[in-house]
N, C-alpha and C positions, 0 to 999 in steps of 0.2 A: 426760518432758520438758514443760515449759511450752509451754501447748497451749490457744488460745482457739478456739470454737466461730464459725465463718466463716471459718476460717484460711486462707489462700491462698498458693499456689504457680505455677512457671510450667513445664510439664513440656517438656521439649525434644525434637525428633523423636526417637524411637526407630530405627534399620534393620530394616528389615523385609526381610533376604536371604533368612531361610527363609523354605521356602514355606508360604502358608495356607491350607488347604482344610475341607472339612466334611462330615462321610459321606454321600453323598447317600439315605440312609437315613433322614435325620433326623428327616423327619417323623413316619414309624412309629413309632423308638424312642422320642421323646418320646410318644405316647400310650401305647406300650406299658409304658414304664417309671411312666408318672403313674399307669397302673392299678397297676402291681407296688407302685409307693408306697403306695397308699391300701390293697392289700391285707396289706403287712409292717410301715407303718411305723407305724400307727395306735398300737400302744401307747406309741410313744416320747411321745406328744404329749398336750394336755391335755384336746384335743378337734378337731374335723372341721377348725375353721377355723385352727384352729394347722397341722395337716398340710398344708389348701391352700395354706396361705402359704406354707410352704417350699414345695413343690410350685411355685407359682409363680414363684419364684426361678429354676426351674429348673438348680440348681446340677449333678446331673447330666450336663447336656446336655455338659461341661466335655468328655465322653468322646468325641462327635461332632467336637471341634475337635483333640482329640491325637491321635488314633486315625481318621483319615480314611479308609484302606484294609483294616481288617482287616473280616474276614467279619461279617454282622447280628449272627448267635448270638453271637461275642465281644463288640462292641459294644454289646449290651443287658446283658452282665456288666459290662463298663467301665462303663455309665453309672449302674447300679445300685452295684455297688462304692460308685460316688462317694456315689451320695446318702449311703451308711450309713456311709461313713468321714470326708464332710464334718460327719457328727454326732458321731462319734467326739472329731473335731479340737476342735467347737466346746465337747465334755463337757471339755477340759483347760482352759477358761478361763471357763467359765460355771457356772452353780448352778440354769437353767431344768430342767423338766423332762425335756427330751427330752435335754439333756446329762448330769446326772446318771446316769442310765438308759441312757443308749451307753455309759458308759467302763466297767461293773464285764462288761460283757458279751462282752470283749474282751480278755480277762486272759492269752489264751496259746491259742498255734495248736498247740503241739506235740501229738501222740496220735490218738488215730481219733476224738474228740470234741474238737472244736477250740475250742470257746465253751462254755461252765459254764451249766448250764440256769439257769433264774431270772430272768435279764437282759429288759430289756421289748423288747429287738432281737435275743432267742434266735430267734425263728423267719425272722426275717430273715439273719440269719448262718448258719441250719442253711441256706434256699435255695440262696444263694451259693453255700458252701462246698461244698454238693453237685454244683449243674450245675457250676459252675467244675472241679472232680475230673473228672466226666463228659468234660468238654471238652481236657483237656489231657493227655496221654502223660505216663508216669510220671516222666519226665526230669524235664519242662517243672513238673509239681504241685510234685518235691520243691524244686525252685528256688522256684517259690510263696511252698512254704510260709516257706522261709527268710527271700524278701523280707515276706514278712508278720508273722514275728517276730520283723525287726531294724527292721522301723517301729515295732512297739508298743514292742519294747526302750527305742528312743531316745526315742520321744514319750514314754514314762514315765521317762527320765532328765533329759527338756527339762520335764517340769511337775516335775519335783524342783524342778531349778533355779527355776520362778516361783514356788513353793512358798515359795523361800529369800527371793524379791524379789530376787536379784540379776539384775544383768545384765550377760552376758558380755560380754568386748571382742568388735568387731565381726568380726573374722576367727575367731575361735573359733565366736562365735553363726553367722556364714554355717555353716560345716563342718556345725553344728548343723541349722541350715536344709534342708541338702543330703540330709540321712536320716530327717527328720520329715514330708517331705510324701509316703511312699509312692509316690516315680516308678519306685523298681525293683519292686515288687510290681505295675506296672503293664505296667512294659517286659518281663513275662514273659506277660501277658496278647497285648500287642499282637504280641509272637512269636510266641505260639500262633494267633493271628487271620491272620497271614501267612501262615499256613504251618510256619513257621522250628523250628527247634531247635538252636539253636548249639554246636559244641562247645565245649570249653573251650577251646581254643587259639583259637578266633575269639573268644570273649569275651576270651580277654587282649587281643586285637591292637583289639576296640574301646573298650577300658577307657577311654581318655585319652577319644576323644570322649565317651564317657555325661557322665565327669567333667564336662565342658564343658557339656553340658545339663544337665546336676545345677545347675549351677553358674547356669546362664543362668534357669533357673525357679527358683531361690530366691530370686537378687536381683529378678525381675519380681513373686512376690511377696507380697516384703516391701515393696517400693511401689506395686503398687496396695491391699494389706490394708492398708496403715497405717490408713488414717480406722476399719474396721470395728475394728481391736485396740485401736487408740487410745481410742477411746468403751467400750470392754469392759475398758480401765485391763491390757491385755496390751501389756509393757514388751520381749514378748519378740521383738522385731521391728529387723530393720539400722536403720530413722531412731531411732528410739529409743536402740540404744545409739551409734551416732554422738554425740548430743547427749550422753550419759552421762558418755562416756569422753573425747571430745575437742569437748565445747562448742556441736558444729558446729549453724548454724541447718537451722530443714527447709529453706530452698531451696539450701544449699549442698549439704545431704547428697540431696537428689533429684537436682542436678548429677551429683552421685559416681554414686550407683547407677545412672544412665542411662547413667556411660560405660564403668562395668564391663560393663553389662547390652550393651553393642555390644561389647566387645571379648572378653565370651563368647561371641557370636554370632560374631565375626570367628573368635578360634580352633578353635571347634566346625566352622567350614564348610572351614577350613582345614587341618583334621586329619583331617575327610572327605575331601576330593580327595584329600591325600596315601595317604589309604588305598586309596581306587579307583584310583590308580595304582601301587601296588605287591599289592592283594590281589588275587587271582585266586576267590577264591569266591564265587556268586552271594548266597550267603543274605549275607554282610557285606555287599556295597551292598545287598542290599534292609532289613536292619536298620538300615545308617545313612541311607538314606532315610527311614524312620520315624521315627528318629531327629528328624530337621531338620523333620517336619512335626509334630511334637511340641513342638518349640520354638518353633516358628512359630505354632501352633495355640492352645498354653496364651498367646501375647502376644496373641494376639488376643482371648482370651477374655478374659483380664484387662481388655481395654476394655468389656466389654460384660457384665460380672458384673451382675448384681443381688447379689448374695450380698456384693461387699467394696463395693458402691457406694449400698445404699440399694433397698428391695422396688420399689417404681417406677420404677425404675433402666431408660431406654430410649436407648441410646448415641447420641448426637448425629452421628457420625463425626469425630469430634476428636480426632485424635490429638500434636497439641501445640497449649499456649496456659495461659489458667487456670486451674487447679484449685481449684474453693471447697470446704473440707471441711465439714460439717455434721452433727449429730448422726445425722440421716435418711436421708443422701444424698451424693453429688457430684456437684458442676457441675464440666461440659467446657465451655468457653466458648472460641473460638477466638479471643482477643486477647494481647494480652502483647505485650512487646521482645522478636526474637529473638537470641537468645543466643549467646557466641562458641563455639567447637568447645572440646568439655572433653576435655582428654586423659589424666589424673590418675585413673587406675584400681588403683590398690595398697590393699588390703582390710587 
């Protein structure tokens, strides 16, 4: 889309019903995890000061904000996970070094050797995938592994498609959205961190809700990533094909996904009570509780990224007003006109 460098937008409240918290752990795993970086990730990178800058990002810490209740040990998998699967993500649209070198290392989870030796993120992937086994009953790993081979699946049928340069209509790309960003290969982590093991019959009965967080973390984002895909010339983002497929300006189509992104949040919280008043077992309310602060936790986080917003990135607390995009960065500035109630959420 036609896209000038200062471009400006005016982002309208968000609801914030879920709730937001943050593991009060944090502080450990953030050093424990910056060591675990600097001791797996170093070959991804070109050198010491390329790793500290991701490092400093602290992209990671993403694990601290979705996963507020599960036990330290899980949470230092969660937060580790991220860093190496936020490289993964960025090898599908970049040609740096540390991207190149994420993606051929991740070719397929199936077999007792789940990553193909070679890769400059083999020994960081053997770590993982070993505590992580260690940590989870055989139920919980073989569900894992599953969610772990229908994210690389899709993430390798979603860089076809930028491969092609096309870009999907926006409801096809959302669906898309929904199983490229790894939340189920997470929500089996955050089971295990609880405690939980769900059978299958309670996973059917919470299916609809996940859908609804699936749903509410893809359209959050693909609006706050916009500035970082946009400058990386990744077309494969909802404002983008918004403007493709039907024209629409960025501040019309940030309108849009702000009122999808509340009326996800409305029916995920409404398909929870409905559940707690008709299920009677304890692990379902405690998974759709985690649920909601998974929702709640990735929107917060999305304010306060370095990672989609710029390395210096120190969040203002602005949560509506202007948004200046920049090659570098984003400004939260809290001015603007407030805006009429947008009701218009059909994808």
């Amino acid at each position: 889309m036609p896209f000038s460098d200062g471009e400006s937008f005016v982002l309208p409240v968000l609801s914030t019903r879920a709730p937001v918290r943050v593991h009060p752990d944090l502080p450990t795993l953030e050093h424990l995890s910056a060591q675990w970086a600097r001791r797996f990730l170093a070959p991804a990178f070109k050198d010491a000061g390329d790793l500290d800058a991701y490092i400093r990002q602290q992209s990671g810490l993403w694990g601290c904000y979705i996963a507020p209740t599960v036990d330290v040990e899980t949470a230092a998998l969660i937060v580790e996970w991220t860093y190496v699967l936020f490289l993964v993500d960025d090898a599908l649209i970049t040609s740096d070094t540390a991207g190149a070198t994420a993606a051929p290392a991740a070719l397929s989870v199936r077999g007792s050797h789940p990553f193909p030796a070679g890769g400059r993120l083999e020994e960081s992937f053997g770590d993982l995938w070993d505590r992580t086994r260690r940590s989870l009953n055989p139920v919980l790993f073989n569900r894992l592994q599953q969610a772990m081979q229908l994210y690389l699946d899709n993430a390798g049928s979603e860089n076809g498609v930028r491969a092609l340069c096309r870009v999907p209509p926006p409801a096809e790309l959302l669906r898309r959205r929904m199983r490229t960003l790894a939340i189920e290969f997470y929500l089996v982590l955050i089971e295990a961190g609880l405690g939980l093991c769900l059978s299958a019959a309670s996973l059917a009965d919470v299916a609809r809700a996940t859908e609804y967080a699936l749903e509410h973390i893809a359209l959050t984002n693909d609006l706050f990533s916009f500035r970082k895909e946009r400058y990386e010339h990744d077309d494969l983002n909802l404002i983008a094909a918004y403007h493709h497929h039907h024209g629409w300006s960025l501040q019309r189509t940030v309108n849009h996904l702000c009122a999808a992104i509340d009326h996800a949040e409305h029916q995920l919280l409404a398909t929870c009570d409905d559940l707690l008043n008709t299920c009677d077992r304890a692990a379902v309310g405690a998974y759709l509780d985690a649920l909601c602060h998974l929702v709640g936790g990735n929107q917060h986080w999305n304010y306060i990224a370095a990672r989609y917003h710029g390395e210096h990135h120190r969040w203002n607390g602005v949560r509506s007003g202007t948004i200046t995009l920049y090659r570098d960065r984003t400004v939260f500035a809290a001015t603007g006109p407030a805006l009429p109630p947008i009701n218009e959420v059909t994808l």
